[in-house]
N, C-alpha and C positions, 0 to 999 in steps of 0.2 A: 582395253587390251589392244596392243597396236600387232600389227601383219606376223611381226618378226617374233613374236611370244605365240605365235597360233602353233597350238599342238597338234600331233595327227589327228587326237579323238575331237579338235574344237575341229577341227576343217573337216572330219568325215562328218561330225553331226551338220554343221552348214551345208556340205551336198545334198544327207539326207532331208534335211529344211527344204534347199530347193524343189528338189525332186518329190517330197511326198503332197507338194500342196496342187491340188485341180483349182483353175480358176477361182469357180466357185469357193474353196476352201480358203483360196487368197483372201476372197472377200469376206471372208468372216472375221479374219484378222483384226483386233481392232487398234487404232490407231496410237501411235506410240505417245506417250505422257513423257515430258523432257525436264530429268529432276529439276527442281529448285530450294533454293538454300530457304530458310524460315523467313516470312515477312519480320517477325520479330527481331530476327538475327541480321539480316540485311541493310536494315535502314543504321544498325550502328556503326556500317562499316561501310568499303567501296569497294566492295568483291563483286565479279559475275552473276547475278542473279540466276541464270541459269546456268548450267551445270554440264550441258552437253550429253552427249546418248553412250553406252557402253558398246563395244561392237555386237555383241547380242542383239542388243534393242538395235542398235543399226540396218542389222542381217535382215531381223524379223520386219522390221519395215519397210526394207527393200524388197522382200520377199511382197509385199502387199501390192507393188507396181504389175498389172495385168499384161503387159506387153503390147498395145494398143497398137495397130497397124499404123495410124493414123496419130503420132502421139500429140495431142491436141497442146499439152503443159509447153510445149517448145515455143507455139507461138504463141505467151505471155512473158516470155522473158526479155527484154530490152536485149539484150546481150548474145540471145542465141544459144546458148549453153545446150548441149546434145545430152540432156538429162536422163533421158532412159539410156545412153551409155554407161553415167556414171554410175546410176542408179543398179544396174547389172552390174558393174564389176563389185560394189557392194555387195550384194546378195551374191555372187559368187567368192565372199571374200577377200577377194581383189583389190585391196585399199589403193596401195598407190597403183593401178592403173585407175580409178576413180578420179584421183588426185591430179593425174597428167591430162584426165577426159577434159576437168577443169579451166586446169592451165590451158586450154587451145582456145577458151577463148575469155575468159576471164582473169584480170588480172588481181581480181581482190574476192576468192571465194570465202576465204572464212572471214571478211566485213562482210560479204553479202549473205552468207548462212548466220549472220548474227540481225543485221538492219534492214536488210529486204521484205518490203510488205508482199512479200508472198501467198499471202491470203488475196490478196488484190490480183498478182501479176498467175507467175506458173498455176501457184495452187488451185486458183481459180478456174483454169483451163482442165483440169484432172476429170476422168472422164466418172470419177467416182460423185462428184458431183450429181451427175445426173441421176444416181441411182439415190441420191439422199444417204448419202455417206460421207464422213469424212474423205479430205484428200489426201493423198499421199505426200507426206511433212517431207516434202522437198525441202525446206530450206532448213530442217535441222539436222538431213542425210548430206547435204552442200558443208556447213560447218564439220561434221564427223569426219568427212573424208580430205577435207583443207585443215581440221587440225591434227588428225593422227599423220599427212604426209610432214607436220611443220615438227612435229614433235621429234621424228625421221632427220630431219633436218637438222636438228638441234644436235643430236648423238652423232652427225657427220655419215647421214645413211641416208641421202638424198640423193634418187638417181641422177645422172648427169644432163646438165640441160642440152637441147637439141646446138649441133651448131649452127653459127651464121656465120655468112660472110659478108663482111661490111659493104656497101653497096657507094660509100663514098658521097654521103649527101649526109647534112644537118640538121637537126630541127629542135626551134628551141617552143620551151612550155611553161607558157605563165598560170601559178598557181597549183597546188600541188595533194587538190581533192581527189573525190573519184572521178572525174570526167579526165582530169591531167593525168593521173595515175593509169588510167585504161590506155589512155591513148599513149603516153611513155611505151608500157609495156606491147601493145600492135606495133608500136614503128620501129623498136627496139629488133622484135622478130623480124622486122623486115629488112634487117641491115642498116638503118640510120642511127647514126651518132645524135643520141636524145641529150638536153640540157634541159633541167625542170628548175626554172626559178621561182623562189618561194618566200614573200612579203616577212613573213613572222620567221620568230629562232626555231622552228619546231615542222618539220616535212610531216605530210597530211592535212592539211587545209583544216575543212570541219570535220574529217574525221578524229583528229585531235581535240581544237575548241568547244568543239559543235555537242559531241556525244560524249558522255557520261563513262567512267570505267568500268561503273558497275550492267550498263549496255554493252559496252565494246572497250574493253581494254586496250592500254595502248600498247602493250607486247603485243600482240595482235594486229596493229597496226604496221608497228615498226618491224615484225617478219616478213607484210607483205612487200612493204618498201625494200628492206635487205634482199631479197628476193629481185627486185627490178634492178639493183645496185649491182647485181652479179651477170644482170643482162645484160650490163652496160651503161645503164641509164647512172648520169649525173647529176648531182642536184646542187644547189646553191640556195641556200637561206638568207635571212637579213637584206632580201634584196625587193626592192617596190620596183618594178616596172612602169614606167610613166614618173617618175624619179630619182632613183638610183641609175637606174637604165633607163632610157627612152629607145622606143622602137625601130628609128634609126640606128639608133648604139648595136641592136640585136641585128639591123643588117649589114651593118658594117663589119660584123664577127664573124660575117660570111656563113648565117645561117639562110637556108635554102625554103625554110617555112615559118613559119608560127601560128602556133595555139594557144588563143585565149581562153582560159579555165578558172577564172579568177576569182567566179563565187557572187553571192550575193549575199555581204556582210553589214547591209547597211539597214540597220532595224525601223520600222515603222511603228508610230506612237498613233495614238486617236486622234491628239489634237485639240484634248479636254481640260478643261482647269484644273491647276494644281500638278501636269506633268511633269512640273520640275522642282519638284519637290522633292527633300532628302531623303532618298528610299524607295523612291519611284524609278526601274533600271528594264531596261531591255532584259531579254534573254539572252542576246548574243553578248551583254557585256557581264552577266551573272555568271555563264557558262564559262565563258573565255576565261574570268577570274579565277576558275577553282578546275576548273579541267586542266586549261592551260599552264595557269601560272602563279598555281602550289596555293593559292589564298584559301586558308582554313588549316592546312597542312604544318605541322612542326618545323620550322626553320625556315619557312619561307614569309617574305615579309610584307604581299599582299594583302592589300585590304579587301574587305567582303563585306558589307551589314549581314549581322545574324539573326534576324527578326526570329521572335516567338511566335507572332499569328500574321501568316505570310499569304498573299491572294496572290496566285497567277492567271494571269489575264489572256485566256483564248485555251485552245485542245488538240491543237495539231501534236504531233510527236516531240516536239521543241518544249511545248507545253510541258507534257508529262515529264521531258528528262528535269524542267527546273523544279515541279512540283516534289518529284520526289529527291534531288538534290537538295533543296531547301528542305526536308524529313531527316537527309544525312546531316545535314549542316544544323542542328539542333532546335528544329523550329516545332512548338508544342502542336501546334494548330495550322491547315497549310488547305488552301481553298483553291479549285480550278473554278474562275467563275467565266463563265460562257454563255454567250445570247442567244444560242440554240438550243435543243434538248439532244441528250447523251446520243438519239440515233443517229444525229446529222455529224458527230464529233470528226473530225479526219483523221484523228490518229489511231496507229493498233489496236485495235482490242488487247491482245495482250500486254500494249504498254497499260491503257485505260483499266485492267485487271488487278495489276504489278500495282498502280496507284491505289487502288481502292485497297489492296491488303496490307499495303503500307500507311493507312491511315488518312489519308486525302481524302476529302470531303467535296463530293461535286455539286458547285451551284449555278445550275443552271438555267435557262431563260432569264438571266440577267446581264445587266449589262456598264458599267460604269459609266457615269456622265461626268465625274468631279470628283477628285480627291484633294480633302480636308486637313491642314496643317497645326502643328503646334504652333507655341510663340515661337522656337526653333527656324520653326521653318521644314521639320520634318512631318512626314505625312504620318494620321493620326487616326483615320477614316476615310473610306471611300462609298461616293452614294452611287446605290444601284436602280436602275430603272428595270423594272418586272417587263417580262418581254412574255409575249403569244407568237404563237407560226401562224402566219399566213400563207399565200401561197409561194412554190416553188420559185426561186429565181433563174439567172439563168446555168447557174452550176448543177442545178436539178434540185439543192436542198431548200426546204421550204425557208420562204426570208421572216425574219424575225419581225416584229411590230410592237412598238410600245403600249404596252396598261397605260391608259392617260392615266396621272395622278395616283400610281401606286410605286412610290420610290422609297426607299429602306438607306438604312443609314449602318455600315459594318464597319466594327474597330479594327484596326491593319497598323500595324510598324513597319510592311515590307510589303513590295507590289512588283512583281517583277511581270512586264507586257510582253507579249508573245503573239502576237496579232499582225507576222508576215515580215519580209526582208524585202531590200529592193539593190540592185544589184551598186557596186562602187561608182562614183561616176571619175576614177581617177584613169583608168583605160581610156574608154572614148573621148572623155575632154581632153587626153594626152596626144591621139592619133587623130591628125587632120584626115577626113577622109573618111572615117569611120562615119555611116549610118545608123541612126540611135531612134530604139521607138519612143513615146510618148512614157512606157512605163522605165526608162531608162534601160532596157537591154538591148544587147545586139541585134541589128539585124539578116540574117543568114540567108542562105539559099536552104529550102527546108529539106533537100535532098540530099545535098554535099555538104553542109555545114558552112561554106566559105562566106566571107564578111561583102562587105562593098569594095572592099580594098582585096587585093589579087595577092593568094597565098598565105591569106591572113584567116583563118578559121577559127571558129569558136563553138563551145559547146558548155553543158550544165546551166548551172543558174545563172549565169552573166547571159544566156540565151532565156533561161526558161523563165528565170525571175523567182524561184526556189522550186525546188524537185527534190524526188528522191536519189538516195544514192547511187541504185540500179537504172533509173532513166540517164542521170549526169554518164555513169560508165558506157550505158550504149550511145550517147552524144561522142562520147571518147573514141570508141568504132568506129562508128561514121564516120568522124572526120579521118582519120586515123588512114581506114582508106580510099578515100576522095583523096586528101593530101598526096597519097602515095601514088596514083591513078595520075594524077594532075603532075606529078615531079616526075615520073617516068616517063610521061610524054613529051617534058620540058628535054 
């Protein structure tokens, strides 16, 4: 139900919602369940898995936020987002001012009410925790009120955005994630003439490649972008930076800054026998294939391998989008095999849920030493070494330790690895000048974002060496206004 369908009786009954709940009564509420389509029905298709809230359920769980003096959720967000504002215009009904609380300082809420591990960052901070309660599903109140404003949008009933006046300075933006995408839309606000150049035929970096549609659709993606298009911001695809353009070319354009956003696309293997085996693939090049560019899809002439009994290799959230992509992509039998146990996994619980009811089989405390080929030269088996925790390393999780002499031998047609990225090294080898750490990211000023080089900032994974969504977006801030701090002094 979007703002402009609320009837007198739906808006009297939401006042009286407001008004009839005593703290106490709030908390009794209990936490909203966010439909989802059948595991059954899902894995045959690339629909949304979940489903989003009604304004009902919306209300009712905004209604659940206590009004905390102190609202502790603010300081877990990268980004800042003033969530008990949004969270009130909600509960008072109030969509799009929820919508606009958003926009002041986020420029991708409904990606971040879709892929923000919010269990980790706000949610965590929710003062309901302490009481041994769920917390208040921030980030599926963030999605409700970023897509009922987009939906607003679509029918040509999107308030008008604030003005600016150009301030007469440049800034150009390599790569065109969420770290590039934040920081576009800050500088945008601040009067500069933004230019986002973008390696691939397709603006959004890995929100595109990276994430599945049935996570995050690419309509979704492409509102948020039309959306910074109307700021101002431009963008240009088909274009590598460090060869199409070299960084000189971007000063000679008479751009007055640059941010580097460029990602960390370059996938890391074990370094085991048999990796180059036919059928043995990254994630990023599995993903890229069938998110990006249509492989498996009617008319498109990308290749894929289809394995029936498919192992992916590691558990991060990268993991689960390929396990259960390889479920869509018809694979009968599909393994997360990982050398920890399910506790120490890093990715979502609700993606690690999403897999299990989709048929993913987790095997864990194992570990691949060697995958086994046919006369082909296609992989045919992979051997696994039985793995014990020992103790904690220095991430906190306990480090894994081999079973001397208990190794198993599992049949596989497909192995797609997922065990980390390391950022491009077509950037720094490109720009004399650039300081590079040992694990090939940038090196920054940890407070302002800026490079070794003057004017040259960077932020996300070309800094972090892979991060979350919402970490890359608030790298985008930061620099965003450091740059702006630094050019208005200039």
């Amino acid at each position: 139900m979007n703002q402009d369908t609320i009837s007198p009786r739906d808006a009297e009954w939401r006042e009286q919602l407001r008004k009839a709940h005593t703290p106490k009564e709030r908390r009794e509420i209990p936490r909203v369940k966010m439909p989802e389509l059948s595991a059954s029905y899902r894995v045959t298709c690339n629909e949304e898995v979940n489903q989003g809230l009604s304004a009902e359920q919306a209300v009712l769980e905004a209604t659940r936020c206590l009004d905390c003096p102190n609202p502790t959720c603010v300081t877990g967000c990268p980004v800042g987002i003033n969530i008990p504002g949004f969270i009130k215009n909600i509960e008072r009904g109030d969509f799009p001012a929820a919508a606009l609380t958003l926009r002041e300082t986020s420029a991708l809420p409904a990606v971040c009410g879709r892929v923000c591990p919010q269990e980790r960052q706000c949610e965590s901070k929710c003062i309901y925790n302490k009481m041994n309660q769920p917390a208040v599903a921030i980030g599926y109140l963030e999605r409700f009120a970023a897509d009922t404003a987009n939906e607003a949008a679509t029918r040509g009933e999107a308030p008008a955005a604030p003005a600016v006046t150009p301030n007469g300075k440049k800034v150009a933006v390599v790569g065109s994630g969420p770290a590039a995408l934040s920081f576009a839309g800050d500088m945008a606000r601040r009067g500069y003439a933004v230019e986002v150049f973008e390696a691939l035929h397709e603006i959004g970096g890995v929100l595109k490649y990276g994430i599945p549609e049935f996570r995050l659709p690419n309509r979704v993606v492409d509102i948020e972008i039309d959306a910074l298009r109307a700021a101002g911001v431009k963008f240009v695809a088909n274009c590598v930076v460090g060869k199409t353009l070299s960084y000189g070319d971007l000063l000679n354009q008479g751009f007055d800054g640059v941010f580097v956003a460029s990602g960390a696309g370059l996938p890391r293997f074990m370094g085991i026998p048999g990796e180059n085996a036919i059928g043995v693939m990254s994630s990023n090049e599995y993903l890229t294939r069938i998110n990006l560019m249509g492989a498996g899809r009617p008319g498109w002439a990308t290749p894929v391998i289809k394995g029936k009994r498919v192992a992916v290799v590691g558990a991060g959230n990268t993991a689960m989008d390929s396990c259960r992509t390889a479920r869509r992509m018809g694979a009968e039998e599909v393994y997360i095999v990982y050398r920890r146990s399910e506790a120490e996994m890093p990715a979502r619980a609700e993606e690690v849920r999403h897999a299990k009811e989709e048929g993913v089989t987790f095997l864990t405390l194992h570990n691949p030493i060697e995958y086994l080929t046919d006369e082909k030269g296609r992989v045919k088996a992979m051997c696994l070494q039985r793995m014990e925790l020992g103790e904690p390393d220095a991430s906190g999780r306990r480090s894994p330790v081999p079973v001397e002499g208990d190794i198993v031998e599992m049949p596989v047609d497909e192995v797609i690895v997922s065990v980390g990225v390391s950022p491009n090294p077509l950037i720094p080898n490109s720009i004399e000048g650039l300081e590079v750490t040992r694990r090939g990211t940038l090196v920054v000023n940890d407070e302002t974002l800026e490079t070794t080089m003057p004017l040259l900032f960077a932020g996300g994974d070309i800094v972090r060496g892979g991060a979350t969504v919402i970490l890359a977006m608030g790298d985008g801030r930061r620099a965003a206004a450091a740059m702006d701090a630094k050019l208005s002094q200039k």
